[in-house]
C-alpha positions in Angstrom: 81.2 133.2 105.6 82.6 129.7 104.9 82.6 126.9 106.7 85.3 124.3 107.5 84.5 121.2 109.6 87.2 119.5 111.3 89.0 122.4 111.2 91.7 121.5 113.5 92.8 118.8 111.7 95.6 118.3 109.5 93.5 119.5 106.1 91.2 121.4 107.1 93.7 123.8 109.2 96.1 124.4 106.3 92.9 125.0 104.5 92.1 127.6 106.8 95.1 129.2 107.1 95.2 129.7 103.5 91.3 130.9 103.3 92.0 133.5 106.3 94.9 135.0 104.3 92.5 136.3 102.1 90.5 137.9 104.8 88.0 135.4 104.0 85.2 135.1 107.4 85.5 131.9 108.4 83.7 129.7 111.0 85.8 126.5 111.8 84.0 123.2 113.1 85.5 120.4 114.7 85.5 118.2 118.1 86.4 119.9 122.0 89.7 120.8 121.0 92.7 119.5 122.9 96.6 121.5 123.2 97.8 119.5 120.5 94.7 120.2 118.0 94.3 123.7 119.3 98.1 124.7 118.0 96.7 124.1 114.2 94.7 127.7 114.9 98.0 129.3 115.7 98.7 132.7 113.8 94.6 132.3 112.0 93.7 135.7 113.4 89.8 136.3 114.1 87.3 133.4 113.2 84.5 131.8 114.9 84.5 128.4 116.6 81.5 125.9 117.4 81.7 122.1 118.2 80.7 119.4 115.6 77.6 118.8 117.0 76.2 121.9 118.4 76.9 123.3 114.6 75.1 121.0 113.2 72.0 121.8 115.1 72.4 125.5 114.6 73.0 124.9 111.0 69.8 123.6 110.3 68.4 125.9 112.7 69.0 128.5 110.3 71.6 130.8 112.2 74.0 130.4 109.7 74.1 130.7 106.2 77.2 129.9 104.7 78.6 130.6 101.2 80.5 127.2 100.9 80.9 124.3 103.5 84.6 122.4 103.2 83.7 119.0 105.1 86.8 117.6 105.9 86.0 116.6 109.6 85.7 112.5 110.1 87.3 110.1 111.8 90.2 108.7 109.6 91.9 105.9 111.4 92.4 102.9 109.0 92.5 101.0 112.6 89.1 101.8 113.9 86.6 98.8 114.2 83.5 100.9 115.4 80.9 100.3 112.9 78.3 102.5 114.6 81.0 105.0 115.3 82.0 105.7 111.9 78.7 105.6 110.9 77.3 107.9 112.5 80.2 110.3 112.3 81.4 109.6 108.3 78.3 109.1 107.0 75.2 110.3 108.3 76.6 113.8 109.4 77.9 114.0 106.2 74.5 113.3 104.8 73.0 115.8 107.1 75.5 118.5 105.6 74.8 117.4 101.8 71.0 117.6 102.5 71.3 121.2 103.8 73.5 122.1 101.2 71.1 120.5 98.0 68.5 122.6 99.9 69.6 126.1 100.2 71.9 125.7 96.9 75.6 126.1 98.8 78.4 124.3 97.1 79.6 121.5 98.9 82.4 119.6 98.9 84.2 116.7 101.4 86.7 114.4 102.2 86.4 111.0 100.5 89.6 108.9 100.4 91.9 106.8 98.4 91.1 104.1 101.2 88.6 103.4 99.1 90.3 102.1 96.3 91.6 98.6 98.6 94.2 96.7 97.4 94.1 99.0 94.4 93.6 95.8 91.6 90.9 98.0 90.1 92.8 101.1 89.4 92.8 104.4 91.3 90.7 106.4 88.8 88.0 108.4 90.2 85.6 107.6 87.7 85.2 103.9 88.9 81.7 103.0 90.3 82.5 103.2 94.4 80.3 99.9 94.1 82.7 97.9 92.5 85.5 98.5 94.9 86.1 96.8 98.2 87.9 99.0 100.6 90.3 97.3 102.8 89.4 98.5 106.2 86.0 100.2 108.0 87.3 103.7 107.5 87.6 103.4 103.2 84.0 101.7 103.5 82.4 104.5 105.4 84.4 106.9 102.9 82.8 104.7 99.9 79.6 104.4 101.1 79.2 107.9 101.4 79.9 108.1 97.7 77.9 105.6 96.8 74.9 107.5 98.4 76.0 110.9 96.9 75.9 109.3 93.3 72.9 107.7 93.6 70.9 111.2 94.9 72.4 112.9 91.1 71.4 109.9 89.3 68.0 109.7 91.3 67.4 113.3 89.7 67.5 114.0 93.6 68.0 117.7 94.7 71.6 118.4 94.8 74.2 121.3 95.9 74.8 123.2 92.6 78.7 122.4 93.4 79.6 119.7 95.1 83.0 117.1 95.3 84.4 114.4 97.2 88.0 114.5 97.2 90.0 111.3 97.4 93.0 112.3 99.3 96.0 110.5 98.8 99.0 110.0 100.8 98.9 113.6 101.9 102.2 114.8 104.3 102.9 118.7 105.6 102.7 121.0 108.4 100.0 120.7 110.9 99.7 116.8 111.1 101.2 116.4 114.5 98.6 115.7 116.4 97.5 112.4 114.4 100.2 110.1 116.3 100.8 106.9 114.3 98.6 108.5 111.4 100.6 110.7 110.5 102.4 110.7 107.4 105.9 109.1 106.6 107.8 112.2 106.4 106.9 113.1 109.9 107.9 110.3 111.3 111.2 110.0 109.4 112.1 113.9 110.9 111.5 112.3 114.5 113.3 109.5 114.0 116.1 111.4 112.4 115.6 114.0 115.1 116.4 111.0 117.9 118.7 108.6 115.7 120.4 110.0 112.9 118.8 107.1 111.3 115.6 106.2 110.0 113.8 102.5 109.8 111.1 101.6 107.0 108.8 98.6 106.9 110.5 95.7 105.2 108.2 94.3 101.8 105.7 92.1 102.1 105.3 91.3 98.8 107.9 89.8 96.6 107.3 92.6 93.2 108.3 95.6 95.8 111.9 95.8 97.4 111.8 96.7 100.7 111.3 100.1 100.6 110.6 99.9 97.3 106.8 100.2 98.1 104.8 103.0 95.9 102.3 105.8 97.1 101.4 109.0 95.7 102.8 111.4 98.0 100.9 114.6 97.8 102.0 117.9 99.7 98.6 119.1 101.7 99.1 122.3 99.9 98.5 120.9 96.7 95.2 119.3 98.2 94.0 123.0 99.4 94.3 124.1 95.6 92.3 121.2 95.0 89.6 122.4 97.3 89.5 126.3 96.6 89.7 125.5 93.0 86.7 123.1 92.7 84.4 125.0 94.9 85.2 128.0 92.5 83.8 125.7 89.5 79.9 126.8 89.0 78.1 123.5 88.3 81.0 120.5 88.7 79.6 117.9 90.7 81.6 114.4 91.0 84.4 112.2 92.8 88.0 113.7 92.4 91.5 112.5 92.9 93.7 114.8 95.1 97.0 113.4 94.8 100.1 113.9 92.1 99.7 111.4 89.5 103.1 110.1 89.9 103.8 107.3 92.8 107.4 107.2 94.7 109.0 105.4 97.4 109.4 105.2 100.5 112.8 105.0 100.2 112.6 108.5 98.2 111.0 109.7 100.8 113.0 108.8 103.3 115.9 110.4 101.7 114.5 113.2 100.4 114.1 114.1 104.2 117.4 113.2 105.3 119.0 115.6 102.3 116.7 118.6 103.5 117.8 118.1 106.9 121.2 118.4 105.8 121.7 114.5 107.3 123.5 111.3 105.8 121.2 109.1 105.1 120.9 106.2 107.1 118.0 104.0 106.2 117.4 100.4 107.7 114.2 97.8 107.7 112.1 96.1 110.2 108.8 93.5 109.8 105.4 95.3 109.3 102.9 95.4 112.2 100.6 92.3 111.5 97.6 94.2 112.0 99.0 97.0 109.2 100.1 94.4 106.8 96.5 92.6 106.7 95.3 96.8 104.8 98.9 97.6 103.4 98.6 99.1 99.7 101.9 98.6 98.2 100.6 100.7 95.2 98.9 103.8 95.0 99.2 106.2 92.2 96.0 109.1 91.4 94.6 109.6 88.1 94.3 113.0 87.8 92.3 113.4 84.5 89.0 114.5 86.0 90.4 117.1 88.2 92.1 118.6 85.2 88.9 118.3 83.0 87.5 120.9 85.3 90.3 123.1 83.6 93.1 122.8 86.3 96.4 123.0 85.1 98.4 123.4 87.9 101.5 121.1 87.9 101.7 119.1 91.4 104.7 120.1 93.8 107.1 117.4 93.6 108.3 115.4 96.6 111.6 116.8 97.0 110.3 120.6 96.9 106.9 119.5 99.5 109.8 117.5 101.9 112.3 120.5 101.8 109.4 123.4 102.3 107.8 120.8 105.3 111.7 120.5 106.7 111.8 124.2 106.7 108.5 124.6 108.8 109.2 121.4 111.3 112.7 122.8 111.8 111.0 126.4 112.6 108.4 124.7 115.0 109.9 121.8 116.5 114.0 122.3 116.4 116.2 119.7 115.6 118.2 118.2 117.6 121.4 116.6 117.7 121.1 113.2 117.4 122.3 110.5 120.2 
């Protein structure tokens, strides 16, 4: 059996949906699920279900005993301003789940974040100390506080799980990231607006060394970040922090077009002034080092953004239609 907490989610549902075509068992964990969530489970076949908190209890009750746990379930809204709510769910369950794991020797791995790199004027390399960075908003400090609490159990000489990552996820786009509204990534919201408009409107620069548009992520398909996943828990021994993006930032305005060409659209690509409350955590910059991941012996070239954009336009166009344009 293996585990994946917030199933329903964006990650962990691809994740799934890859582990169940392998006829893997699989017992999926998130939060009451709601229509929108619920529609990730979709073609999965047989699994179990149990809510977040009830498997937690059970868990350490001893009713289940897992092979590998994929913790992916947290609450991952840059916006949210509840300490004691992230707290509680991004760290200490997550400690809860580690201890369990280090005890009855069951790889582990989670979702850290690239939030918690900040402004990115240290670098996004995974093998900087989480103490030295500064995170921009709650979310990236609950992510690096974790971390900074997983590193100091190994170098405590601490019992640990024999395998165990936290994967810094990038600027991760592709199918089954619906339900996370204005969290979702770029090239969803670019197929709606294209889908409504024709056209499609990105945030103008706020910072003079980027053109608007010109602003640089590392776009990662979430297909790419499941091979991440199944191939570290796979590792016997590795134990650390690890990118999960591409190596190679692009634009927005790439991105934006890169949609607009698989939809078979002109492109049509406008700008408009940045949310304040956005602009105060905006990384204009975000590019993974992948060294450590492929010190574990991955090789696997990442999709690049035009392939991810035209296999995601594929899947939106056989899940939510488009339409003509007004």
């Amino acid at each position: 059996m293996i585990v994946i907490t917030g199933a329903a989610g964006f990650i962990g549902s691809n994740l799934a949906h890859r582990l169940a075509g392998s006829g893997t068992e699989l017992l999926l964990v998130d939060h009451e699920l709601n229509p929108a969530k619920a529609a990730n489970f979709v073609g999965l076949g047989r699994f179990q279900f149990r809510r977040h908190d009830h498997f937690l209890q059970d868990l350490e009750a001893g009713c289940f005993s897992p092979a590998v746990i994929y913790h992916l379930g947290a609450c991952s809204a840059t916006t949210e301003t509840n300490w004691s709510y992230l707290e509680q769910n991004n760290i200490e369950y997550t400690r809860r789940l580690w201890l369990w794991s280090a005890k009855n020797q069951i790889p582990f791995l989670y979702a850290s974040s690239a939030a918690t790199y900040g402004d990115g004027s240290l670098g996004f390399d995974d093998q900087i100390a989480p103490e030295k960075l500064q995170p921009l908003n709650l979310y990236g400090k609950s992510k690096n506080d974790f971390d900074i609490w997983a590193l100091q159990q190994v170098n405590l000489g601490k019992l640990v799980p024999p395998t165990w990552a936290g994967l810094k996820f990038f600027n991760v786009y592709g199918p089954r990231e619906q339900h996370k509204g204005r969290m979702s990534s770029v090239v969803w919201q670019t197929y709606q607006q294209i889908q409504l408009t024709g056209r499609m409107k990105l945030f103008r620069s706020t910072d003079p060394k980027y053109p608007d548009g010109g602003q640089l992520r590392d776009f990662v398909f979430v297909e790419d970040c499941v091979d991440h996943l199944i191939w570290l828990a796979s590792q016997k021994s590795v134990g650390g922090l690890f990118n999960s993006g591409t190596g190679q930032a692009r634009s927005f305005y790439d991105l934006a077009a890169a949609t607009f060409h698989a939809m078979g659209r002109p492109t049509d690509i406008s700008f408009i002034d940045m949310p304040k409350d956005l602009a105060r955590q905006y990384q204009n910059f975000t590019q993974a080092a992948m060294q450590s991941l492929q010190k574990t012996g991955n090789s696997k070239l990442p999709t690049s953004l035009e392939a991810g954009i035209e296999h995601y336009v594929k899947w939106l166009q056989q899940a939510h239609p488009v339409r003509q344009a007004a």
